[in-house]
Backbone as CSV, one residue per row, in Angstrom:
resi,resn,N_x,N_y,N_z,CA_x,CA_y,CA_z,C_x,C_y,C_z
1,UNK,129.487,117.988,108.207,128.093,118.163,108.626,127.207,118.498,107.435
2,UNK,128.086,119.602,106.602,126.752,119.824,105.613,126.603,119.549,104.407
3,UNK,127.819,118.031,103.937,127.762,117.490,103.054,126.930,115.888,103.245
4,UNK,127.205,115.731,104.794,126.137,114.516,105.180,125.108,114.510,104.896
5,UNK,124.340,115.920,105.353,122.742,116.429,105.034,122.470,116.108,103.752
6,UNK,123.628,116.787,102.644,123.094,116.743,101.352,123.040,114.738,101.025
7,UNK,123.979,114.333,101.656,123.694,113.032,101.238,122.371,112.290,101.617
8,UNK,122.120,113.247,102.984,121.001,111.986,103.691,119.603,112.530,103.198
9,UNK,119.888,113.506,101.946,118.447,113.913,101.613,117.310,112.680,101.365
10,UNK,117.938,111.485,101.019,117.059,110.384,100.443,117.513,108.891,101.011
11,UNK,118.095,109.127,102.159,119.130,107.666,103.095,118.323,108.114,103.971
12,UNK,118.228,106.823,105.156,117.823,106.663,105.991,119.673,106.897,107.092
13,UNK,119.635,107.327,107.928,120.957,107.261,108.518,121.837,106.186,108.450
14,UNK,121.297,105.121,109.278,122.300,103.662,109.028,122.605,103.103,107.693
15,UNK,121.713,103.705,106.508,122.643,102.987,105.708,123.997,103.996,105.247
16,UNK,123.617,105.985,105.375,124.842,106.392,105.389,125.919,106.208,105.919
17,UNK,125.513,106.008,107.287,127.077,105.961,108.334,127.553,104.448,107.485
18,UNK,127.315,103.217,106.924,127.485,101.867,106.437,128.468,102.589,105.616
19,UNK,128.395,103.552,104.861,128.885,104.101,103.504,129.879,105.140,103.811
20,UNK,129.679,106.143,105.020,130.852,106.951,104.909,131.714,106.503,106.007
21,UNK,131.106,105.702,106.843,132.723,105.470,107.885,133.407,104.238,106.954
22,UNK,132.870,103.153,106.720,133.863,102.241,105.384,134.786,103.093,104.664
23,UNK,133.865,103.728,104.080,135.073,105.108,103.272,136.283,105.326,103.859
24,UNK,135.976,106.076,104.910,137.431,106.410,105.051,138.786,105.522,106.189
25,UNK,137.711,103.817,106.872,138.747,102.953,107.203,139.164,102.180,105.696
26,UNK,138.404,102.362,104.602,139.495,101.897,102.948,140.667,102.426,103.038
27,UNK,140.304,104.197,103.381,141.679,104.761,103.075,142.926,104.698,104.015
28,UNK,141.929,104.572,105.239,143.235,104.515,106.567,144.231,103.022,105.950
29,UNK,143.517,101.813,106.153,143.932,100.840,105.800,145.069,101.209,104.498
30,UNK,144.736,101.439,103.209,145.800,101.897,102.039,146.814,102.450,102.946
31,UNK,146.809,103.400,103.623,148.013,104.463,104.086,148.340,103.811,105.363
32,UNK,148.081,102.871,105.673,148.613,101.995,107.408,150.266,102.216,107.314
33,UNK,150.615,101.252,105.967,152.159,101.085,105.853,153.037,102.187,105.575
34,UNK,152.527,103.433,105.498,152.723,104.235,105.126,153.201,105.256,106.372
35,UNK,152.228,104.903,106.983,151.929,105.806,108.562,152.325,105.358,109.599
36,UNK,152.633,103.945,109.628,152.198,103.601,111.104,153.789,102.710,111.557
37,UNK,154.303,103.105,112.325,155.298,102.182,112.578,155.000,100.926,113.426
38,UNK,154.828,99.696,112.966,154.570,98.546,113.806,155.411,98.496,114.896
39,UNK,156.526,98.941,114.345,157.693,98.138,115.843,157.303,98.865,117.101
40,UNK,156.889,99.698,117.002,156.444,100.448,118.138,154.962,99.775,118.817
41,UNK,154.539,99.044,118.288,152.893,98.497,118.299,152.708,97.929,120.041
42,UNK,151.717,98.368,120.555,151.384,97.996,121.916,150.043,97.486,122.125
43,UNK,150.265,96.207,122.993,148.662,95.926,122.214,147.537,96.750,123.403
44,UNK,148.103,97.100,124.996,147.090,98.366,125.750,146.336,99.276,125.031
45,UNK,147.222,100.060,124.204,146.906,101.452,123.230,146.008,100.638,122.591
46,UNK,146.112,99.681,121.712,145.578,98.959,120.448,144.061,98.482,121.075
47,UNK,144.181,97.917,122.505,142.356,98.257,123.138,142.154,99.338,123.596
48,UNK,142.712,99.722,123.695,141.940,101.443,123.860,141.445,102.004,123.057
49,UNK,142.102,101.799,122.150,142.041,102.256,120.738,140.418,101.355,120.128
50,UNK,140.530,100.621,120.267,139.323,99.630,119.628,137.928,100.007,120.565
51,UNK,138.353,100.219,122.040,136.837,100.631,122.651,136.340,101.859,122.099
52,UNK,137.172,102.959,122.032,137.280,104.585,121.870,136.613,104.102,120.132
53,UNK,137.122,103.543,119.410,136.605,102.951,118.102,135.124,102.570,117.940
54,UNK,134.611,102.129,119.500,133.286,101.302,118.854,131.800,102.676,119.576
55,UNK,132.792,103.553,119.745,131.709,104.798,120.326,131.910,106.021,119.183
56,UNK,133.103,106.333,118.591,133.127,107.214,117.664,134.165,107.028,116.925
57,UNK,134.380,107.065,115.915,132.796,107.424,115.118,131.908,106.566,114.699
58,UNK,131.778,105.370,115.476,130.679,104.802,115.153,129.100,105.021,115.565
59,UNK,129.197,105.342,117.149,127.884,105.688,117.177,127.558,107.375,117.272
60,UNK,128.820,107.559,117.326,128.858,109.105,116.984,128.361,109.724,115.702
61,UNK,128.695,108.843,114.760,128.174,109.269,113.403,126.970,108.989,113.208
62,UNK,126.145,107.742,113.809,124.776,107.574,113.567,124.123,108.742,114.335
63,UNK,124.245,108.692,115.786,123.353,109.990,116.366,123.337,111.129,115.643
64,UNK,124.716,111.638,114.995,124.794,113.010,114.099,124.146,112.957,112.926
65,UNK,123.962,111.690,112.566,123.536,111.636,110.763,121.776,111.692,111.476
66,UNK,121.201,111.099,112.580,119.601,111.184,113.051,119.525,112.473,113.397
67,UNK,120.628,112.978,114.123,120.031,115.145,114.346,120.143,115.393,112.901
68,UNK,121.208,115.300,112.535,121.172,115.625,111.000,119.591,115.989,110.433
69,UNK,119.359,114.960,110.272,118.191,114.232,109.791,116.431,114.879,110.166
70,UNK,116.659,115.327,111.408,115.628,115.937,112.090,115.928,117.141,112.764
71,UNK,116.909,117.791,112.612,117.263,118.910,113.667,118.132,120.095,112.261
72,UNK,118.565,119.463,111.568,119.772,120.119,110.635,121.030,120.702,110.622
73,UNK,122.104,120.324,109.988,123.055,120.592,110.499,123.676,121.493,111.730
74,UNK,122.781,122.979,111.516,123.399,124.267,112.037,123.004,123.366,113.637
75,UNK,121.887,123.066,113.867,121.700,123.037,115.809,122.460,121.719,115.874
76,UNK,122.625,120.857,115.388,123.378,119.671,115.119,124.664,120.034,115.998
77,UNK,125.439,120.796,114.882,126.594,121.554,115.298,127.025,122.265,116.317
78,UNK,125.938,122.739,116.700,125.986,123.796,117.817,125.556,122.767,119.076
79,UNK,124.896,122.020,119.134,125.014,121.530,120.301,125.933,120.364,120.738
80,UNK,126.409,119.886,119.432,128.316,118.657,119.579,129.009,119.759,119.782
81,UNK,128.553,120.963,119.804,129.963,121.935,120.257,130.125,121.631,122.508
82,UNK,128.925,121.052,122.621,129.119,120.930,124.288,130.354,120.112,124.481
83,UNK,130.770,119.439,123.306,131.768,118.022,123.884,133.245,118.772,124.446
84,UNK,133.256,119.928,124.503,134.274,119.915,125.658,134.011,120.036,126.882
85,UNK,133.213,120.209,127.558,132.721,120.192,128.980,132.603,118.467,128.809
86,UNK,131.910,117.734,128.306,132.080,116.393,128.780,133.899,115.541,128.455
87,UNK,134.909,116.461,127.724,135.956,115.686,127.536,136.640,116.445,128.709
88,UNK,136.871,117.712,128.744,137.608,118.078,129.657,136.911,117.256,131.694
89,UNK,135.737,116.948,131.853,135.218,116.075,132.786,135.902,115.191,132.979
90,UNK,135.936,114.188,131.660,136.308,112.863,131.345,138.318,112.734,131.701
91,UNK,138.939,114.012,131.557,140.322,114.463,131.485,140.500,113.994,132.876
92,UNK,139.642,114.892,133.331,139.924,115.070,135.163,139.354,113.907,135.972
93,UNK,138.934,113.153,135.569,137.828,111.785,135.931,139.114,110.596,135.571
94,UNK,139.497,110.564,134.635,140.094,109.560,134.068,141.687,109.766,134.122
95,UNK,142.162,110.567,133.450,143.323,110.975,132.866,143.995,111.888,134.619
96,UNK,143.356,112.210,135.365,144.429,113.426,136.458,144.226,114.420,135.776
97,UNK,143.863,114.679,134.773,144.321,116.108,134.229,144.025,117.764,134.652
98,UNK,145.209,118.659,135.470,144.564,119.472,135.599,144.040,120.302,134.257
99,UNK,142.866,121.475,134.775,142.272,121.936,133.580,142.316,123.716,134.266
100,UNK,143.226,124.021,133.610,143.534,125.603,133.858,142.634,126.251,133.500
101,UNK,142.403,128.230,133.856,141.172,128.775,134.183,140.831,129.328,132.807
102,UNK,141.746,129.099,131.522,141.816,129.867,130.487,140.761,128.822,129.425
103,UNK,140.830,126.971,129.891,140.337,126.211,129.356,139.012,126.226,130.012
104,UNK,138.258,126.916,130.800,137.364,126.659,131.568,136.607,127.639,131.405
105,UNK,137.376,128.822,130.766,136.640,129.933,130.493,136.175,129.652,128.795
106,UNK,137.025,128.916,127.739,136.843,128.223,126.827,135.247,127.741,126.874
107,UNK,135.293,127.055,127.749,134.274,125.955,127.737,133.005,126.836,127.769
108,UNK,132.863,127.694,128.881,132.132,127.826,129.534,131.680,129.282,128.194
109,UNK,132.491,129.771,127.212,132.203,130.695,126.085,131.803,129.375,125.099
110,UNK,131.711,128.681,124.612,131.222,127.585,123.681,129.792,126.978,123.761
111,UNK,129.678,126.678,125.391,127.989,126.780,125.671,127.574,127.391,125.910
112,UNK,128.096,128.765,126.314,126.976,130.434,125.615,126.476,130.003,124.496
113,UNK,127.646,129.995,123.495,127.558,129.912,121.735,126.311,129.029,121.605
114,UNK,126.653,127.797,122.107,125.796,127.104,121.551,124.326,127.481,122.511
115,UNK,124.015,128.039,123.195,122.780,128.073,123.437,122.297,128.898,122.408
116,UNK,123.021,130.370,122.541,122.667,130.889,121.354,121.878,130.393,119.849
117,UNK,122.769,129.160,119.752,122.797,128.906,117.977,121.744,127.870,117.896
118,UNK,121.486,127.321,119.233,120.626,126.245,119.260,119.285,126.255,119.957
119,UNK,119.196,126.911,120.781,117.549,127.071,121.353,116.702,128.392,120.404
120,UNK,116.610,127.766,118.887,115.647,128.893,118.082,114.891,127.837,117.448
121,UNK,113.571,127.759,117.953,112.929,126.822,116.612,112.958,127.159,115.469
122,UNK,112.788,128.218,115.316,112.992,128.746,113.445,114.153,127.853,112.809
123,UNK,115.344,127.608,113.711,116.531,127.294,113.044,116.300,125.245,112.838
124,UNK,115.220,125.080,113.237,115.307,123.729,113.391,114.166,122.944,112.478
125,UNK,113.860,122.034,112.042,113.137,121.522,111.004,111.774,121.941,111.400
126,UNK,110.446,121.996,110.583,109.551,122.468,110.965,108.467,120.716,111.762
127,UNK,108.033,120.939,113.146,107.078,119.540,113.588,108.237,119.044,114.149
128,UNK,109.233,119.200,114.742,110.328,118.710,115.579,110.079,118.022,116.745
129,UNK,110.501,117.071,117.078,110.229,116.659,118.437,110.972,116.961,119.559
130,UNK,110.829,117.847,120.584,111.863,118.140,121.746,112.715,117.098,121.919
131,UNK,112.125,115.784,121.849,113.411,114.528,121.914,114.139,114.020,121.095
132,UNK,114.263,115.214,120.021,115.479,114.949,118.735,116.693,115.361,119.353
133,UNK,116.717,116.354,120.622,117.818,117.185,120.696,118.800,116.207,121.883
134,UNK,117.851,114.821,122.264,118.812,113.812,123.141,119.749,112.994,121.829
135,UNK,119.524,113.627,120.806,120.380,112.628,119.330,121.847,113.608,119.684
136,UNK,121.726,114.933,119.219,122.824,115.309,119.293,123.925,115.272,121.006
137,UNK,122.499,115.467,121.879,123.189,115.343,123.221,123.910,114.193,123.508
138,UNK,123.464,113.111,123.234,124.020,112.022,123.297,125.428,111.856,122.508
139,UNK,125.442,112.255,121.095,127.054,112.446,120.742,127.370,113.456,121.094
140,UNK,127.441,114.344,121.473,128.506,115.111,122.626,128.945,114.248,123.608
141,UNK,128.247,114.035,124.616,128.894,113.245,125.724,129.977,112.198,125.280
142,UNK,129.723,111.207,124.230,130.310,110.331,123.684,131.716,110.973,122.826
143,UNK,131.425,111.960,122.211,132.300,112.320,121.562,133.527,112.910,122.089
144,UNK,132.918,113.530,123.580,133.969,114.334,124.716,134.914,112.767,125.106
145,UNK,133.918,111.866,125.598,134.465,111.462,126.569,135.517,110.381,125.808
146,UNK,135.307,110.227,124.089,136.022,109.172,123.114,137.685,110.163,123.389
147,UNK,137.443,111.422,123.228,138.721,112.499,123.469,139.437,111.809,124.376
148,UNK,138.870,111.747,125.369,139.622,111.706,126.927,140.328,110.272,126.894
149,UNK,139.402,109.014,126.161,139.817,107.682,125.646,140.970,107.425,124.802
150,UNK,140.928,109.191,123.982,142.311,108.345,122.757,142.901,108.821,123.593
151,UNK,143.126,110.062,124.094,144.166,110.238,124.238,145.442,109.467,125.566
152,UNK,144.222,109.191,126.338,145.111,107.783,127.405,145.829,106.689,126.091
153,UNK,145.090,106.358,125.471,145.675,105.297,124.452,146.950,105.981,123.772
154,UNK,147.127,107.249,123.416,148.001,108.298,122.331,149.263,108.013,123.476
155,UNK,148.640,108.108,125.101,150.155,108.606,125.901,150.747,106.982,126.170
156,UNK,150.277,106.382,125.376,150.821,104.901,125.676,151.638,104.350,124.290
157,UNK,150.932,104.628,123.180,151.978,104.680,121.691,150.998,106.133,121.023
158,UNK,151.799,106.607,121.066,151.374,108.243,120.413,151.735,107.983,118.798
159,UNK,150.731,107.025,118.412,150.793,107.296,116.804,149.606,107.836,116.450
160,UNK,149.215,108.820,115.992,147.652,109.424,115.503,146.790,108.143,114.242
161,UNK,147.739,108.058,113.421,147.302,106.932,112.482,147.007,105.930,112.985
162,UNK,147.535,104.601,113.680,147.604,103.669,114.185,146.112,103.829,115.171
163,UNK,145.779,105.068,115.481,144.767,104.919,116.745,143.255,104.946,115.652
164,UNK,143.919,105.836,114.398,142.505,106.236,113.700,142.230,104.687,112.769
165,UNK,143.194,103.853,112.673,143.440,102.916,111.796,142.355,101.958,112.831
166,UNK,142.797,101.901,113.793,142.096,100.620,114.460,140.939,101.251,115.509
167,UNK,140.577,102.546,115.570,139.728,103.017,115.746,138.357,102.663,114.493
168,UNK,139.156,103.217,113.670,137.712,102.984,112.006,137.432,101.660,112.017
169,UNK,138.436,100.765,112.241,138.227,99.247,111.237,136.867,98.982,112.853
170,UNK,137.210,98.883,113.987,135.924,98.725,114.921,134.875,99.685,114.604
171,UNK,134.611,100.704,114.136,133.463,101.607,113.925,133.141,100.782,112.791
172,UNK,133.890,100.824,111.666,133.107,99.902,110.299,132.283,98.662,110.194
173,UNK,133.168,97.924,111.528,132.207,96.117,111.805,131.147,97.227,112.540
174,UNK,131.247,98.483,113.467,129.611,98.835,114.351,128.267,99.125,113.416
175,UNK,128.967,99.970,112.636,128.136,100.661,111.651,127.502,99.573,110.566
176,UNK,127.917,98.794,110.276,127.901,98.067,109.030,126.497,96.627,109.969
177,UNK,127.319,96.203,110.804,126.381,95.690,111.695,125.120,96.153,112.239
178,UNK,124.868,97.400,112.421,123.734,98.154,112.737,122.876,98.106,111.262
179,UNK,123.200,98.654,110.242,123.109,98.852,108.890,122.182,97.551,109.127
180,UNK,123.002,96.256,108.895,122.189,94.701,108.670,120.930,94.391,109.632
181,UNK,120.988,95.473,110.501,119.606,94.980,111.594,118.311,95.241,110.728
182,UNK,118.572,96.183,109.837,117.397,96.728,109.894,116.168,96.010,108.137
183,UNK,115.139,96.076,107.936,114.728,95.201,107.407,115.295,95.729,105.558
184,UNK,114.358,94.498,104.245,114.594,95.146,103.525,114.051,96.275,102.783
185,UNK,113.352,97.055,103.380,112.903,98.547,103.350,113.557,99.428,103.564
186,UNK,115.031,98.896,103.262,115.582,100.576,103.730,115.695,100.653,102.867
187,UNK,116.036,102.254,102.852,116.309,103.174,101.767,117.865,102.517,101.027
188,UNK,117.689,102.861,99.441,119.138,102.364,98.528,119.241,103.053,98.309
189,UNK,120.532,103.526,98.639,121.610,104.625,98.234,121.834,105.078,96.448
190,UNK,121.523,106.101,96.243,121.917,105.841,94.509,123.143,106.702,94.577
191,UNK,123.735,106.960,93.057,124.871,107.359,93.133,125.379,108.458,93.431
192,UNK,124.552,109.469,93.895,124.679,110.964,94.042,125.267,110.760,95.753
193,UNK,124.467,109.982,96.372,123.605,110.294,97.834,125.424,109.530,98.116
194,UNK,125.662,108.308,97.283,127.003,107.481,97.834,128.328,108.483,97.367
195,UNK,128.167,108.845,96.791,129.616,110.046,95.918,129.637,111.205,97.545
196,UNK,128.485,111.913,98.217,128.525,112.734,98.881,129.019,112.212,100.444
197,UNK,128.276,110.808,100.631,128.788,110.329,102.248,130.081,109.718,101.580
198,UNK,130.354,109.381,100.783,132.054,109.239,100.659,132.787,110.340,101.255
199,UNK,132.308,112.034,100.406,133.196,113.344,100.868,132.746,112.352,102.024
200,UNK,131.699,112.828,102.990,131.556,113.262,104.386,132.591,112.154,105.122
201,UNK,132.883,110.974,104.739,133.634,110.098,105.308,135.126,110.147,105.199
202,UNK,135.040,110.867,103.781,137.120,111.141,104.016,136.968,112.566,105.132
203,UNK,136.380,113.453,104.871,136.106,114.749,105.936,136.344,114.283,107.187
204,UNK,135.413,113.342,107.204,135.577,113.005,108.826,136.943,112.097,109.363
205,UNK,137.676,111.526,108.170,138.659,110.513,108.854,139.635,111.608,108.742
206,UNK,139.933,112.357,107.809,140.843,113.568,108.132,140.759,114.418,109.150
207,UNK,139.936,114.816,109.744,139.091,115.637,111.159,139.532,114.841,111.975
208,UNK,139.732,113.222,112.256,140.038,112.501,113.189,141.261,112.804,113.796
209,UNK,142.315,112.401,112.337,143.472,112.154,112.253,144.130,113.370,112.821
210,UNK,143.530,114.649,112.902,144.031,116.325,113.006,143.791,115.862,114.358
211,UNK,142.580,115.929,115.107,142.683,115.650,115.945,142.858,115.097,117.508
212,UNK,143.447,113.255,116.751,144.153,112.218,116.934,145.737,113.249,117.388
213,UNK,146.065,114.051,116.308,147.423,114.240,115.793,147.886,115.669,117.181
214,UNK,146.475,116.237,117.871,146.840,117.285,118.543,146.460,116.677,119.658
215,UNK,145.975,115.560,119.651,145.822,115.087,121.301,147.237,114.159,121.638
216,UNK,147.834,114.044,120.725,149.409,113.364,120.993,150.248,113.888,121.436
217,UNK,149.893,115.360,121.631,150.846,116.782,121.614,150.461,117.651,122.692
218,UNK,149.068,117.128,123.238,148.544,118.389,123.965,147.563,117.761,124.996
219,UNK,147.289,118.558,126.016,146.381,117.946,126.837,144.833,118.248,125.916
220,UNK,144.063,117.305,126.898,142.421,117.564,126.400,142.414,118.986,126.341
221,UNK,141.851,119.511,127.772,141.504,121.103,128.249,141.900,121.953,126.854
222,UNK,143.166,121.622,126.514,143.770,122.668,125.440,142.899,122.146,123.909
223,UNK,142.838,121.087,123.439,142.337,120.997,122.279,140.935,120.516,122.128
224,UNK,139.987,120.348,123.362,138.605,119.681,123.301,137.749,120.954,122.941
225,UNK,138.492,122.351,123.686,137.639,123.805,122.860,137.684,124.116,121.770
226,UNK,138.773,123.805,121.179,139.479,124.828,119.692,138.164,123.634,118.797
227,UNK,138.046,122.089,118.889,137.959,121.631,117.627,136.241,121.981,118.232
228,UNK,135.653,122.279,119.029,134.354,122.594,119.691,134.143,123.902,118.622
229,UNK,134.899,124.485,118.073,134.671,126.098,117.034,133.823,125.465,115.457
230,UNK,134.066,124.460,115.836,133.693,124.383,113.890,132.139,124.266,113.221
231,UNK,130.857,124.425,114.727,130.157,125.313,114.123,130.146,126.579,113.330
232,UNK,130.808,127.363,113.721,131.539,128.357,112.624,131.286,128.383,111.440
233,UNK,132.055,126.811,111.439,132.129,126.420,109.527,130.871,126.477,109.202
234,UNK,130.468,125.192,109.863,129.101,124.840,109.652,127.887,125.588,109.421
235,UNK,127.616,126.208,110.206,127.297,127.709,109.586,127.198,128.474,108.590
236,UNK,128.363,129.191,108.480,128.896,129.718,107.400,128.415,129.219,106.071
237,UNK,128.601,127.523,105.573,128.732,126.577,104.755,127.132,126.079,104.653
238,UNK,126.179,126.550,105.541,124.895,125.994,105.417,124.356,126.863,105.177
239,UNK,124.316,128.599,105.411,123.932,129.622,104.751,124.390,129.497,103.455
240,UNK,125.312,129.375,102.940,125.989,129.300,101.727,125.521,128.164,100.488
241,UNK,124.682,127.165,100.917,124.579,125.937,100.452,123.518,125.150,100.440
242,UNK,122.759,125.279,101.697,121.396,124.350,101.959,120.538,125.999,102.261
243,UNK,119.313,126.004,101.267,118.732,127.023,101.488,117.210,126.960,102.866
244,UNK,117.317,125.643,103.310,116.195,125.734,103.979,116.706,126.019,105.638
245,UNK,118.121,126.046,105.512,118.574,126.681,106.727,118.246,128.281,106.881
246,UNK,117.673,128.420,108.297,117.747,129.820,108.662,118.877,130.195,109.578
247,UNK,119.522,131.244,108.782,120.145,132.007,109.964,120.325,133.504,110.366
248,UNK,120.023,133.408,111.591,119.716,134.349,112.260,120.480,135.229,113.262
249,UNK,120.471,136.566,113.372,121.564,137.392,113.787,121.770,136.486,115.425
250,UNK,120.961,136.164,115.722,121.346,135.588,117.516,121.820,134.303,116.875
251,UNK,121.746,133.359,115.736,122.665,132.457,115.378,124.173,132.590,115.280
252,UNK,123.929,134.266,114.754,125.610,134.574,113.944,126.293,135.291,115.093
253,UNK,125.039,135.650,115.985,126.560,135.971,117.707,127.131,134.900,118.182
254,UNK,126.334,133.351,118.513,126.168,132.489,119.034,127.508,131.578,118.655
């Protein structure tokens, strides 16, 4: 989150997401043979895998890189922290999954948090538009419900790699395709802005792969809260780093 910002100081979003999701399907691709056992290959999982692919992180990363962009990391963060109430939904909608009272009490402590961290204008860019905050809302929902997607695909060939492998390579044709819509006025990346959505793109394909790697192992309910914490970081890392963030004691309960 708060190495994207620093990149998108001078990008327009679509051409970052063009630059950091490529990034890190280069690297998946290098490490395929490495990771992935073919003989096991199913081609069900392998569309599942490709739909769950063309919602996140593909359009997951554009909506986050536009809150980004207008909202700033910290409320960014705090309000993709909702995506376990829409994955654990998506569990019980899709998947059967029951969702015990310990995951529900999870949930239901995460959108405290985030109201907390997120309904402060101070904390949010100055001239904001109330309808910046359907950018981040919108990847939550998507991002919950991509959860609930791999992981039907994971209980069919439970390889974490294989799902993030052919998950990225469909986000890279989304992103890259979106990128080409737009005229030649967009913003050019120089070398600072491309060195930083690189980090943000290995960050994020490693973040996948973790938790690709705990939804192979675990139901939603159990892991859609824990990875819902990493406002935390974000936080933490934007006080520390971007000085035009405010934060504020009802941020740091939140």
């Amino acid at each position: 989150m708060v190495t994207a910002r620093v990149g998108l100081r001078h990008l327009d979003p679509r051409t970052a997401a063009a630059i950091s999701v490529p990034t890190a399907t280069l690297l998946f691709v290098i490490a395929a043979p490495f990771t992935i056992d073919f003989s096991a290959f199913h081609l069900a999982a392998v569309i599942i895998f490709a739909i769950v692919g063309l919602f996140y992180p593909a359009m997951v990363t554009l909506l986050t890189f536009r809150s980004n962009e207008e909202l700033g990391p910290t409320v960014t963060s705090a309000i993709s922290g909702t995506a376990p109430l829409f994955a654990m939904l998506a569990a019980v909608m899709f998947l059967d999954e029951h969702v015990p009272p310990q995951a529900t009490a999870a949930a239901i402590g995460v959108a405290a948090g985030v109201a907390l961290m997120s309904w402060r204008p101070r904390a949010m860019r100055t001239g904001f538009s109330r309808k910046a905050l359907l950018w981040p809302i919108a990847g939550a929902i998507l991002r919950g419900f991509a959860q609930a997607g791999a992981k039907a695909g994971l209980l069919i060939w439970g390889n974490p790699f294989a799902a993030s492998v052919v998950g990225y390579l469909v986000s890279s044709a989304t992103v890259l395709g979106v990128s080409r819509t737009r005229d030649n006025n967009r913003s050019k990346p120089s070398r600072t802005s491309i060195v930083w959505l690189a980090i943000t793109g290995t960050l994020n394909g490693s973040a996948l792969v973790m938790m690709y790697s705990a939804l192979a192992v675990a139901p939603v309910s159990t892991v859609a809260p824990i990875i819902a914490a990493y406002p935390l970081v974000t936080v933490a890392v934007s006080a520390l780093f971007l000085r035009q963030e405010i934060i504020s004691h009802r941020a740091t309960a939140g």
